[in-house]
C-alpha positions in Angstrom: 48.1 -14.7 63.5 47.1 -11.7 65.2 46.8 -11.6 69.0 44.0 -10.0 70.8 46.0 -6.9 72.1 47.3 -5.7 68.8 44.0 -5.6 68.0 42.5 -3.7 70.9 45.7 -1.5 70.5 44.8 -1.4 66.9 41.1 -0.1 67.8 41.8 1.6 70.7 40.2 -0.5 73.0 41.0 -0.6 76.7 38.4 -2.7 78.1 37.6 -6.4 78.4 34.1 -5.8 77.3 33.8 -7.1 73.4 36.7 -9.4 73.8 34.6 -12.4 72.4 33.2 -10.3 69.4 36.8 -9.4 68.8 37.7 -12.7 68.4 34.8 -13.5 65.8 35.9 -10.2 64.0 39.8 -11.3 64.0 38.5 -14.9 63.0 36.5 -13.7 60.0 39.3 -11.0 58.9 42.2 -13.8 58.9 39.6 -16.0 56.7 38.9 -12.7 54.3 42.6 -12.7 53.6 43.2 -15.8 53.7 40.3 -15.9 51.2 41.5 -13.3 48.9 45.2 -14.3 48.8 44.0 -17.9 47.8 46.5 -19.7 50.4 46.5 -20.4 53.8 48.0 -18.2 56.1 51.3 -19.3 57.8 51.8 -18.0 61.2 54.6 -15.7 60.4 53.0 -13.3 57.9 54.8 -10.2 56.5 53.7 -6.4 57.6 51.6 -5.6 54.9 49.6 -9.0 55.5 49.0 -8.1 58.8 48.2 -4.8 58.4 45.6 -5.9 56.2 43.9 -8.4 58.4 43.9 -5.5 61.2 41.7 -3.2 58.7 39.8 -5.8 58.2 39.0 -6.0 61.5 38.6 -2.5 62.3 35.8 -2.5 58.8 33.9 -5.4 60.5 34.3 -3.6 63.6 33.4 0.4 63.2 30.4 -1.0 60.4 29.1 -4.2 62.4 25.4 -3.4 61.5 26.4 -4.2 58.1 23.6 -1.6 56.8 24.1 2.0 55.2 23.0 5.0 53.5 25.7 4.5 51.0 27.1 2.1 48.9 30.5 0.7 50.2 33.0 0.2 47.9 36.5 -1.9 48.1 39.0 -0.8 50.8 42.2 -0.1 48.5 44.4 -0.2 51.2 43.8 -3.9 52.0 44.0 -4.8 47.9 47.5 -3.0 47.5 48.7 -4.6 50.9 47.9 -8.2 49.9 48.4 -7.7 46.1 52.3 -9.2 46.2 51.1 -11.8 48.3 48.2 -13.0 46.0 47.9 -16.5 44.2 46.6 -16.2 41.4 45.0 -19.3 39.7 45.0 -19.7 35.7 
């Protein structure tokens, strides 16, 4: 799992400030991937997972009010990171 300082390092963040909303934001970006892959995430994930989980987090972060004047489409970043690493039920 992702620890609080590669995410702050990840978004730039020096200061304590948002710490818990960090934590919500890391919480709900592990369960996204965890989500999309269709598995559970073990604790030692490859690069790519990672890095996907930390775009995640920097989405939820940078477009917390969840409202826009444009329609928001897929990141394909995070799809072709996770896309080896995805179960896929038949």
């Amino acid at each position: 799992m992702l620890t609080l300082i590669e995410v702050k390092q990840h978004l730039r963040i020096e200061t304590s400030d948002e710490d818990s909303l960090l934590h919500a934001y890391m919480d709900a970006a592990e369960a996204s991937v965890a989500d999309y892959l269709g598995i559970e995430l073990p604790s030692a994930m490859p690069a790519p997972v990672r890095a996907a989980i930390l775009l995640r987090v920097g989405d939820l972060y940078e477009n917390r009010e969840g409202q826009t004047d444009r329609p928001l489409h897929g990141n394909r970043t995070f799809e072709r990171l996770l896309q080896p690493y995805r179960v896929m039920a038949l």
